[in-house]
KOLMIDREN-47258 format. One record per residue: residue in three letters; x, y, z of N, C-alpha, C in turn; residue number from 1. Coordinates in pm, 1 decimal. Layout:
N
['ALA',[X,Y,Z],[X,Y,Z],[X,Y,Z],NUM]
...
This chain:
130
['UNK',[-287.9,1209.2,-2468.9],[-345.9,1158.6,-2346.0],[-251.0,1052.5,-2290.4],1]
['UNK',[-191.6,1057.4,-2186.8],[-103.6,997.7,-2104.1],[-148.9,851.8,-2050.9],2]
['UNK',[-94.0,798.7,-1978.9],[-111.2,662.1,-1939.2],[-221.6,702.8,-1763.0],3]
['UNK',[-181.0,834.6,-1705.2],[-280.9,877.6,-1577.5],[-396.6,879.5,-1633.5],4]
['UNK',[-398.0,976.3,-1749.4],[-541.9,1018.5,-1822.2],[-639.8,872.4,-1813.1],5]
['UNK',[-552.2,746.7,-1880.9],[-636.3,645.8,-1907.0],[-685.6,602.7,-1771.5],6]
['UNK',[-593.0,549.7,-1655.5],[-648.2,561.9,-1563.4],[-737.1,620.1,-1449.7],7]
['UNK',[-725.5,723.0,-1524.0],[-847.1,837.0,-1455.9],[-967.7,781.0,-1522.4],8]
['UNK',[-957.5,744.9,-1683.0],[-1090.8,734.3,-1731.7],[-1126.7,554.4,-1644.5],9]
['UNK',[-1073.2,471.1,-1628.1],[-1086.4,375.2,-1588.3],[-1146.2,370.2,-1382.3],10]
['UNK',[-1041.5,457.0,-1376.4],[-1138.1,502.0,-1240.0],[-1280.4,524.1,-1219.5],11]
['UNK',[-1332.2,635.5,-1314.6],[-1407.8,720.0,-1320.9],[-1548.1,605.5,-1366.3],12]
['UNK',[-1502.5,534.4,-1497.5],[-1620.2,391.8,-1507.6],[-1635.3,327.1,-1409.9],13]
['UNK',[-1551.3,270.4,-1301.4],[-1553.7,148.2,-1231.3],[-1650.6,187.3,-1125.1],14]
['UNK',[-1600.3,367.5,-1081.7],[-1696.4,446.5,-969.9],[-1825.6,454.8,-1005.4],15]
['UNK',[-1896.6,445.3,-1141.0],[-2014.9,458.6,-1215.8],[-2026.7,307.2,-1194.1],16]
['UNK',[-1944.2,214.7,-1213.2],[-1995.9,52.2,-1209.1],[-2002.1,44.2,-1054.2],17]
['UNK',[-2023.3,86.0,-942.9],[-2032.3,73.5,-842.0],[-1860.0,1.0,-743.7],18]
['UNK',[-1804.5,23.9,-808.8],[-1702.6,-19.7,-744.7],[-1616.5,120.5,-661.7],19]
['UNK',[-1559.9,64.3,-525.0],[-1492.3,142.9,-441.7],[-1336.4,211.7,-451.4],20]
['UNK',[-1305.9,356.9,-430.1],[-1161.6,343.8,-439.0],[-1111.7,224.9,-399.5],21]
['UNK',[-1086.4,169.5,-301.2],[-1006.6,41.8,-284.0],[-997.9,-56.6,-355.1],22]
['UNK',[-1129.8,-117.8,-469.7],[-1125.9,-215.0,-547.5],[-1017.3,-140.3,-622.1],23]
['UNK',[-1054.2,-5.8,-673.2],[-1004.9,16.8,-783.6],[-800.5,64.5,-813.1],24]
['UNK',[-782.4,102.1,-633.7],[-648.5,86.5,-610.7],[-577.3,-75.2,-599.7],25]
['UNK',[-634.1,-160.6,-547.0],[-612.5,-275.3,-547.6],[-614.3,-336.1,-693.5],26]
['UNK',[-663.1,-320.3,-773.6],[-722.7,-363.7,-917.6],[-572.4,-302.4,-1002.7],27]
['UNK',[-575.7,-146.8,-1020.7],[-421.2,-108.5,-1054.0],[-302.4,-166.1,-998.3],28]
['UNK',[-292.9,-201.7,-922.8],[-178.2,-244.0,-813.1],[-167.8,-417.6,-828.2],29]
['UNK',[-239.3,-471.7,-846.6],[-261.5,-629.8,-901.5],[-186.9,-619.3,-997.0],30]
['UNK',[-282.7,-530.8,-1143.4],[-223.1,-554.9,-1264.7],[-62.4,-549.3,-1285.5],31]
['UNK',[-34.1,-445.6,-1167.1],[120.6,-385.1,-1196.7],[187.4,-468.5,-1162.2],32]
['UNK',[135.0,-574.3,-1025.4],[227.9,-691.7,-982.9],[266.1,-804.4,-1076.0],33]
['UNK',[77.0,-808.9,-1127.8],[101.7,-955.0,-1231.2],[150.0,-927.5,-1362.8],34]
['UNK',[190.7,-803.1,-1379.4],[240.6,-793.8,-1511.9],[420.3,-697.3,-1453.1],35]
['UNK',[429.6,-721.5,-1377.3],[592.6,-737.2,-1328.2],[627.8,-613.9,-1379.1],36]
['UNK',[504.6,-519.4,-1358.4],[589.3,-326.0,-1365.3],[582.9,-279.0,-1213.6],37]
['UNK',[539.1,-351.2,-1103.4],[579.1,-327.1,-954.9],[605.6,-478.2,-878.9],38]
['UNK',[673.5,-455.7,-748.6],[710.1,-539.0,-704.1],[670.1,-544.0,-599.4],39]
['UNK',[648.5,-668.6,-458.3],[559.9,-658.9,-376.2],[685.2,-649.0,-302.0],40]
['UNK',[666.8,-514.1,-203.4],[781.5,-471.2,-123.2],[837.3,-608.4,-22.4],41]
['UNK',[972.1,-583.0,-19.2],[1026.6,-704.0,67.8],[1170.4,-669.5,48.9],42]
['UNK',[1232.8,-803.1,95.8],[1411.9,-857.0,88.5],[1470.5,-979.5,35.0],43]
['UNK',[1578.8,-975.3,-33.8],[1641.0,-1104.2,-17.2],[1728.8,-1096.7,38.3],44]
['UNK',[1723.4,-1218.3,79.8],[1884.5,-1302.6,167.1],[1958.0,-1349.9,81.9],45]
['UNK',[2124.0,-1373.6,141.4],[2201.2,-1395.9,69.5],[2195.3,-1533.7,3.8],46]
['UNK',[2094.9,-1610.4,10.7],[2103.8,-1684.6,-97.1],[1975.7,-1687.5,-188.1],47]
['UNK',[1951.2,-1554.0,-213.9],[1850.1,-1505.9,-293.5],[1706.0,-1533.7,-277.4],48]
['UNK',[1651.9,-1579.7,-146.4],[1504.6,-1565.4,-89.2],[1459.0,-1455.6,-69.6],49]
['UNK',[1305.4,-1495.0,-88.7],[1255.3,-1331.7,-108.3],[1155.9,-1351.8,25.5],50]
['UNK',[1173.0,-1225.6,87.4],[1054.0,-1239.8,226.1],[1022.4,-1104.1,214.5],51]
['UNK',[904.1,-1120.9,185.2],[743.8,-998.1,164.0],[768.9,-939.4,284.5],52]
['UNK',[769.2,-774.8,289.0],[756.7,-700.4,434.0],[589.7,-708.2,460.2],53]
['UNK',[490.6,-750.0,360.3],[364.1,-696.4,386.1],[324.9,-871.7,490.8],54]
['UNK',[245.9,-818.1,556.2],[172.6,-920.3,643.7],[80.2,-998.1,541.1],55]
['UNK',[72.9,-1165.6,553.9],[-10.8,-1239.7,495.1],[-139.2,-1285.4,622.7],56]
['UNK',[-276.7,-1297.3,512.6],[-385.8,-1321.0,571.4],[-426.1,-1457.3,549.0],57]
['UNK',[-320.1,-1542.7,512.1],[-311.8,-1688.6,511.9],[-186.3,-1741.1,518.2],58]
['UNK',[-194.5,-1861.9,596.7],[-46.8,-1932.2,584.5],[41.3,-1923.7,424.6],59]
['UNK',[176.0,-1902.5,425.2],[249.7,-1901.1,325.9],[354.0,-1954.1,383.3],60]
['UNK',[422.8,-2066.6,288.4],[525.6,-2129.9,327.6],[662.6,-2026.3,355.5],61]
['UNK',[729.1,-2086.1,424.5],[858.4,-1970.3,435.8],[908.7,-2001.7,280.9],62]
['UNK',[1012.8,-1910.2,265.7],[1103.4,-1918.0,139.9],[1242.3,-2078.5,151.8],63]
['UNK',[1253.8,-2118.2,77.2],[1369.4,-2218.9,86.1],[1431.8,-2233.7,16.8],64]
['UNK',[1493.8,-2274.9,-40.5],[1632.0,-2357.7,-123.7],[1533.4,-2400.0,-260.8],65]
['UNK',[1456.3,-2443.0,-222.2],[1345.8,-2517.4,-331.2],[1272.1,-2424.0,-360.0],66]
['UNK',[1217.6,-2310.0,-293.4],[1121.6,-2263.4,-301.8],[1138.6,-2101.0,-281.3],67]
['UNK',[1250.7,-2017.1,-356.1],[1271.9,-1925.5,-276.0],[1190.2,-1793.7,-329.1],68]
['UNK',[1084.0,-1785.9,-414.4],[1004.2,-1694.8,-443.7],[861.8,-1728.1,-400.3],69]
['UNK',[845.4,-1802.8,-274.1],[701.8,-1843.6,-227.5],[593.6,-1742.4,-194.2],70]
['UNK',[689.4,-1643.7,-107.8],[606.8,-1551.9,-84.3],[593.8,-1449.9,-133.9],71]
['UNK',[698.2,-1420.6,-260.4],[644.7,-1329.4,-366.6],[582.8,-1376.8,-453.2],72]
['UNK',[528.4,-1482.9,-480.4],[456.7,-1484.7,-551.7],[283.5,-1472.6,-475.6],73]
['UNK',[305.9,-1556.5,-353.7],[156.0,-1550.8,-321.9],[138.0,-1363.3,-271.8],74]
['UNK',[201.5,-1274.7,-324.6],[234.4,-1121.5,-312.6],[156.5,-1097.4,-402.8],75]
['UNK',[199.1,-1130.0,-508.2],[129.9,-1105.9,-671.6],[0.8,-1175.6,-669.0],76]
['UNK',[-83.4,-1231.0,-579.1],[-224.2,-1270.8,-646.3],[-328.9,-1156.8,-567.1],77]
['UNK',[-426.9,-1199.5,-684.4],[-544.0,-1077.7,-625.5],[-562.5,-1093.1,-525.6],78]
['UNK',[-609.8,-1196.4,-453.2],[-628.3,-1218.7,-307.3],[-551.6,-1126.1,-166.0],79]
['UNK',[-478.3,-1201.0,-224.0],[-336.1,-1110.9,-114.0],[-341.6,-926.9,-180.1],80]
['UNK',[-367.2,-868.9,-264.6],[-338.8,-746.9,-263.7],[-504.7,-663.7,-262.2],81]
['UNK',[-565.9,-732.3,-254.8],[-743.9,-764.4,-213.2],[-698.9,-717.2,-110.1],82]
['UNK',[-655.0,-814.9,-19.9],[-644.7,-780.9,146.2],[-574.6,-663.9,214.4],83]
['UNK',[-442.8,-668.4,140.6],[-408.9,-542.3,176.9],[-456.0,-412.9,163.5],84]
['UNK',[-574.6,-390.3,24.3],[-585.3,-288.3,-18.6],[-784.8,-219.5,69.4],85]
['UNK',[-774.2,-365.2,124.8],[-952.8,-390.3,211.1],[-1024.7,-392.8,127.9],86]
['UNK',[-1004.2,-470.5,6.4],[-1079.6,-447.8,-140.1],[-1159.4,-598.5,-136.1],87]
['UNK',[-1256.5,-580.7,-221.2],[-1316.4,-725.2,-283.2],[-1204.4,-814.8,-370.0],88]
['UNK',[-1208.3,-957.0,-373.0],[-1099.6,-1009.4,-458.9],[-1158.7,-1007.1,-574.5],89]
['UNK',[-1324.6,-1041.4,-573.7],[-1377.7,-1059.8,-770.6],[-1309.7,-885.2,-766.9],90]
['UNK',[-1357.1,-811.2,-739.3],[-1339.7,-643.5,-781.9],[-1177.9,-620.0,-849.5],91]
['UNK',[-1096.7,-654.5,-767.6],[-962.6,-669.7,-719.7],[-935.6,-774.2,-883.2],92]
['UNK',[-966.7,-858.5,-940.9],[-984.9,-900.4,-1101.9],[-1035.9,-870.5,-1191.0],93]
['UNK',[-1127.0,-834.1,-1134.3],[-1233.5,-711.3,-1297.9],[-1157.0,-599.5,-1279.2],94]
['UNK',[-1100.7,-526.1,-1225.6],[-1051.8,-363.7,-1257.5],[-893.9,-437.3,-1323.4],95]
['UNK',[-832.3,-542.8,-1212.1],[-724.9,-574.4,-1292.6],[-714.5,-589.6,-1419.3],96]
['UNK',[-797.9,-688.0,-1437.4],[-835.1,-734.5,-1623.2],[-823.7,-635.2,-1728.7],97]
['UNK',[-903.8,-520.7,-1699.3],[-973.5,-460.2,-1711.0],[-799.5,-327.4,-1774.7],98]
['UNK',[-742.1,-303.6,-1701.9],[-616.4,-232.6,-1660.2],[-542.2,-310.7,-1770.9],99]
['UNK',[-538.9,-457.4,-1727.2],[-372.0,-543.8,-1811.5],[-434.1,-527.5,-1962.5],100]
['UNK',[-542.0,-546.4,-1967.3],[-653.0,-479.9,-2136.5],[-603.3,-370.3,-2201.5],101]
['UNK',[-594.1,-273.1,-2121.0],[-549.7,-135.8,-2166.8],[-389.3,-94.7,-2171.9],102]
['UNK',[-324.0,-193.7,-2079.0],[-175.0,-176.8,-2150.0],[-120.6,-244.9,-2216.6],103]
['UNK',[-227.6,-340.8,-2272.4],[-169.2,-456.7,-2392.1],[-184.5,-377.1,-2506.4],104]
['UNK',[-309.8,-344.7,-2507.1],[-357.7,-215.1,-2651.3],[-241.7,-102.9,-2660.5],105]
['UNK',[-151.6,-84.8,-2512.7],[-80.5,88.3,-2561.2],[-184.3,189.6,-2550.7],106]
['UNK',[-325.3,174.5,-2514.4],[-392.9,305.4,-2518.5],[-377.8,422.6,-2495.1],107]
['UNK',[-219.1,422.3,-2412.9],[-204.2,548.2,-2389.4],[-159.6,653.6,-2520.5],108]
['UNK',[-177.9,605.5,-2580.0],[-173.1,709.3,-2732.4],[-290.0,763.7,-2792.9],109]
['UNK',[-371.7,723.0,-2743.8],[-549.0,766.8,-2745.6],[-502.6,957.9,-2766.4],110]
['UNK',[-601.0,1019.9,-2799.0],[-587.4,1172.1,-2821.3],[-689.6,1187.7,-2727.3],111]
['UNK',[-729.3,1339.4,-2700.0],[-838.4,1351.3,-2616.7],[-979.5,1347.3,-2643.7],112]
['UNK',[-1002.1,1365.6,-2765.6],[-1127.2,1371.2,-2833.7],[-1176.9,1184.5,-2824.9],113]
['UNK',[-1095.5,1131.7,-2799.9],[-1116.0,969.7,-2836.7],[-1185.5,968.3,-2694.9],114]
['UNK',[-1144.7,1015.5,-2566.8],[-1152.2,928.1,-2448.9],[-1310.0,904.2,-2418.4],115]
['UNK',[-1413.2,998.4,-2473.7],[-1553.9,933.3,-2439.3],[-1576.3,801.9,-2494.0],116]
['UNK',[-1487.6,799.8,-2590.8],[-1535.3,636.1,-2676.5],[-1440.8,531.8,-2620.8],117]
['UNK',[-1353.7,563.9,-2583.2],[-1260.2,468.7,-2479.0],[-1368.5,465.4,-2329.7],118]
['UNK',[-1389.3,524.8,-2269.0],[-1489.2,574.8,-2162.7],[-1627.9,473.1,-2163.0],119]
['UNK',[-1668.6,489.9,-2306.5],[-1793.5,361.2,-2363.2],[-1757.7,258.6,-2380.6],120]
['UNK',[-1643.5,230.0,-2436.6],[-1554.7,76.4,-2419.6],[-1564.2,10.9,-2355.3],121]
['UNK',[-1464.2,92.7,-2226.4],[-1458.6,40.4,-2100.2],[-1570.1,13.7,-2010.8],122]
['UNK',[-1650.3,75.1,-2004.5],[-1791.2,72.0,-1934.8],[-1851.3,-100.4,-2008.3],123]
['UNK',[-1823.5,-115.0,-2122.1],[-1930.1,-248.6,-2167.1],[-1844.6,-355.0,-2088.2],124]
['UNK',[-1684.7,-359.2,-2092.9],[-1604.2,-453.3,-2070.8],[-1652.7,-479.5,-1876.7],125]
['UNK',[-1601.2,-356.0,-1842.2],[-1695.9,-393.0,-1680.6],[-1769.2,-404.1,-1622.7],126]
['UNK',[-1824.2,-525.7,-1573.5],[-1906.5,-613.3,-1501.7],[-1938.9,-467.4,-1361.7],127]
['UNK',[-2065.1,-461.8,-1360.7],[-2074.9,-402.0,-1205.9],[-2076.4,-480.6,-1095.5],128]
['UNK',[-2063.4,-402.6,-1025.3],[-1996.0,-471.7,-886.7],[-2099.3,-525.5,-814.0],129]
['UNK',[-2063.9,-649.6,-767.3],[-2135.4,-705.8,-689.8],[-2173.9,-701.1,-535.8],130]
């Protein structure tokens, strides 16, 4: 059982916990930021500032000399990928959590016969949606 498989099974609970595709794309897409296996699309300049192509829904300082990962980082919080994704931000942290849980374990080595009990796992760990 692959690393999709798990996320399918993680989908599939969150949709039973009342949560929306969007929490639950936003929720994958968090984890991947805050655990630095995706990057929040953008550029640097030649003196290595980073400026986010995605639009912010709050002031963010420009990038500077002092400060030149400002707006990648406020890229990487739930909030900001909440917004982009039209997701809830609590939602947008419980599916994350929930995700960075399951690639700390390696679950993707689970067999198939396991995944109802991974399936029951996951279901206790998530909070339904509010």
């Amino acid at each position: 059982m692959g690393l999709n498989s798990i996320l399918c099974i993680i989908r599939l609970v969150a949709l039973a916990k009342g949560y929306s595709e969007a929490d639950i794309a936003a929720g994958v897409e968090y984890a991947s930021r805050k655990t630095r296996r995706t990057h929040p699309p953008g550029r640097f300049d030649k003196a290595r500032r980073f400026y986010s192509s995605e639009p912010f829904h709050i002031p963010v300082r420009e990038p500077s000399r002092e400060y030149p990962f400002s707006q990648m980082t406020h890229a990487r919080t739930a909030g900001h990928v909440a917004h982009q994704f039209g997701a809830g931000e609590l939602a947008t942290k419980r599916i994350g959590k929930l995700v960075e849980a399951v690639w700390e374990a390696e679950v993707q080595s689970i067999s198939n016969h396991q995944a109802p009990l991974l399936a029951e796992m996951l279901s206790k760990k998530l909070k339904a949606a509010s």
